[in-house]
Each structure stands twice: as C-alpha cells, then as structure tokens.
N, C-alpha and C positions, 0 to 999 in steps of 0.2 A: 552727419547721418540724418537723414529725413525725420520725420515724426511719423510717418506712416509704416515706415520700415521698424522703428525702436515697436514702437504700439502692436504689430504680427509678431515679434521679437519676442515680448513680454506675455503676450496670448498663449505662441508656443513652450515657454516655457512655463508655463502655470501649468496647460495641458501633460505636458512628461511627468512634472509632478505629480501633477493627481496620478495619471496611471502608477509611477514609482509607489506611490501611497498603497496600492492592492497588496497585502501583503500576504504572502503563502498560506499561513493558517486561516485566511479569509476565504468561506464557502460559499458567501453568500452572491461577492459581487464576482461576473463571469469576466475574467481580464481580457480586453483588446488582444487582439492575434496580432503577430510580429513576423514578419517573415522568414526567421529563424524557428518559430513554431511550427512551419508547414510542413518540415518533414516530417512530424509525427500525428497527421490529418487521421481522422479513424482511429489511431493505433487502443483507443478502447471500443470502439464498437459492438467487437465478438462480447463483450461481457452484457450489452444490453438486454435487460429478461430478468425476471424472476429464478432465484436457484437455491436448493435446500440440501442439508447435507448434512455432515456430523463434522466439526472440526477436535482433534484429538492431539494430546498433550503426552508425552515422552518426558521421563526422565534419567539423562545417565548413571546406572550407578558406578559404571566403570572408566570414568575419562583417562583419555589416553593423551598423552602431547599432543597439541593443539597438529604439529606436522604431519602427523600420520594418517591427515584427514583432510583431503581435499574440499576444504567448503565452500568454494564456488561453481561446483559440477557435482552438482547433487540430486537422485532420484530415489525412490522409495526402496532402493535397495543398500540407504544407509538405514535405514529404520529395523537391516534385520543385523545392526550391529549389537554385539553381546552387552549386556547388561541395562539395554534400556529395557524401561519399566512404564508401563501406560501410567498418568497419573490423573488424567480429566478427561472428561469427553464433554461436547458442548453443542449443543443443538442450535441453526444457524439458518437465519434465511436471512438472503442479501437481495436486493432489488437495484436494478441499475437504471438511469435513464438518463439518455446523452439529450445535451440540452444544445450542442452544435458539433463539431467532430475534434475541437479541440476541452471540450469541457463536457463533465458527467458525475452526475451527481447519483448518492447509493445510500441507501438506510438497510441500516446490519440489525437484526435482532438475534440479540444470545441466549438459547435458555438453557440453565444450569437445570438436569434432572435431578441433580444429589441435592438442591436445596430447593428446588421449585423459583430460581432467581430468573427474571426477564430484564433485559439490559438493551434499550434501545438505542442506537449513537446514528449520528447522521455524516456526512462526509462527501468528498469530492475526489474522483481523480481526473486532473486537469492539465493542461502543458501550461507554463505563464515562464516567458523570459529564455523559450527554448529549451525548458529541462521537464519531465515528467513527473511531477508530482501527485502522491496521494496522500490526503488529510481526512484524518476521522475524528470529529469530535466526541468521544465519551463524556458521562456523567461523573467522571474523574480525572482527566486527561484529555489533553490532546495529541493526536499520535501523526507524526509528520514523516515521509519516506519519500526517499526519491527515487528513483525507476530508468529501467533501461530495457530495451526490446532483446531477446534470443529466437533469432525466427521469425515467421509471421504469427503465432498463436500464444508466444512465451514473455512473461513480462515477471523483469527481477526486478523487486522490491527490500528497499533496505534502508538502514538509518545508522549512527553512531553517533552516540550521547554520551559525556564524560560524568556529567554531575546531574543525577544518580546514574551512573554508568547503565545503558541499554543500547543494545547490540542486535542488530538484527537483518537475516538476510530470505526473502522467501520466494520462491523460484513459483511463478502460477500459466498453467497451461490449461490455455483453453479451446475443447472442439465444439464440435455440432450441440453434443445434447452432455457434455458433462464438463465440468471444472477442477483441474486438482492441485494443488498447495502442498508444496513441501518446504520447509525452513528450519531454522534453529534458531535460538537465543542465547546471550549474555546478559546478568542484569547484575543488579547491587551487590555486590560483595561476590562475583562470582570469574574466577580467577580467569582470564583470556589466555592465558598460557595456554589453557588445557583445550579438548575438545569442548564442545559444549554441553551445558549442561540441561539444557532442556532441547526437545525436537518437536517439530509439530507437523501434521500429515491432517488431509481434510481433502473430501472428494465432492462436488455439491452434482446435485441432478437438475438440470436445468428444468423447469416447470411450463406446463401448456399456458399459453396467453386467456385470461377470462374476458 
C-alpha cells in the first residue's frame, strides 16, 4: 500500500472521529450534515420567533390501567378526563433561532407566579446522525428527547429513562400565530401500569418581531 494512500487513510479516519466525538447532549458545536439528515431540512423552522404562553401541569387523581388510554393519539380532549386536577401553571417564553435548517437553537424562560422563581435553561433542537433530537440544558438537569414528524406542523417528542425512571411523550403543533403542547409523564416511583399520572397542556402566542 503506497504511503500516500495509508497517510488520506489515517486523515479520514481521525476526521469520522472527531465528528463521532459531537455527542447529543452537545449545544454548543452544530454537527456536519449527513445525507441521512436531509429528510428532515426545515422540519423546525415553523418554530422560529419568539412565543409566550402559560404551560400548565395536570394531576391524575383517578388512574385507570394504563390500556384504557390510548397515549400515542392524544389531544386536548384527554385533559377533560375525570379526576385530573390542575396542579402548576408556569409562565413561559421560548425564543427560537435556526442557525441552518438542520440545527436551532432556543432559550426557554420559566416563571413560577406561586413563588416569583425565574429559571432560564438554554437548548437545541437539531438532526445529528439522522434522528431528531431536542436537548435543554437546565440549571439542574439535562433533558434529552427524540422526535418524530406527524404531518407537516406536528412534532412528537419523547424520552424513556430507567434510573430515575422518566417517561415522556409530548405531541407539539404548530401554526401561523399559535403553538400547542400536549403530553403526559411518568417519573420516580410512579407506577407505568397505570395511566399517567401527571398531564401537561400549554398554548404559546407567537409574538411580533421587534
């Protein structure tokens, strides 16, 4: 084998590596595009802009078997199931900005009214390696989910963690001038048999550009 051929050999594989090295929960660096990434070109765009809203926290008191309840086909007309109980509501402004049409980057602020708490986290949702992911970094966590289109305006997001168990699936549609979110949870000690036991519902208003 030549020496010129092993030396491109050795180049390209240093290069694979590094990209391998971008690893999911990284915001910062925007990974090389794949040609497996191209089917989903734009698929955030509609989210770019400014959007404010109330997101709002559901508690069940009456879980039913988990099968009585389709939770992959879910709209705001699981929220008028008997015994949920509102338990938070959270004041929310999310800012989006695509930084190419495979990566986009967003800072969420949450403000708790029952305590006066402001919680700013920073985040990404990006395609890397053909799959859609979105990463938030919190001041306590990192929250990682991965994604899948329904439609052109609908993007499911979801995750499943054993250790501390969290469970999550949140369905978000977005038009001209509004945003809505609906999902549910499972967390630490909270049986999956059942329905679930928290629901969350949140509508934002898209905001005029300044």
């Amino acid at each position: 084998m030549k020496r010129w051929y092993v030396y491109i050999l050795f180049l390209s594989c240093i290069h694979s590596s590094c990209q391998d090295k971008v690893a999911i929960d990284n915001i910062d660096t925007v990974p090389d595009t794949q040609q497996k990434d191209q089917y989903y070109a734009d698929v955030f765009k509609i989210l770019d802009g400014t959007w404010n809203g109330q997101f709002i926290i559901y508690e069940d008191q009456q879980q039913v078997p988990k099968q009585e309840i389709d939770l992959k086909n879910i709209s705001v007309s699981n929220l008028s199931k008997n015994g949920l109980q509102q338990i938070n509501s959270i004041k929310v402004e999310q800012i989006y900005t695509s930084i190419n049409p495979y990566f986009q980057r967003v800072t969420i602020t949450d403000f708790y009214p029952d305590n006066g708490q402001k919680i700013v986290s920073k985040g990404v949702n990006k395609i890397q390696d053909g799959k859609m992911w979105c990463v938030v970094k919190k001041p306590d966590e990192t929250v990682i989910h991965t994604g899948s289109t329904q439609g052109a305006n609908t993007i499911i997001w979801q995750r499943e963690e054993k250790t501390p168990q969290k469970i999550e699936y949140f369905k978000e549609t977005v038009s001209t001038d509004f945003y809505e979110i609906i999902g549910w949870g499972y967390y630490q000690g909270d049986d999956p048999k059942l329905s679930p036991p928290l629901w969350f519902y949140a509508k934002y208003k898209r905001q005029p550009k300044k």
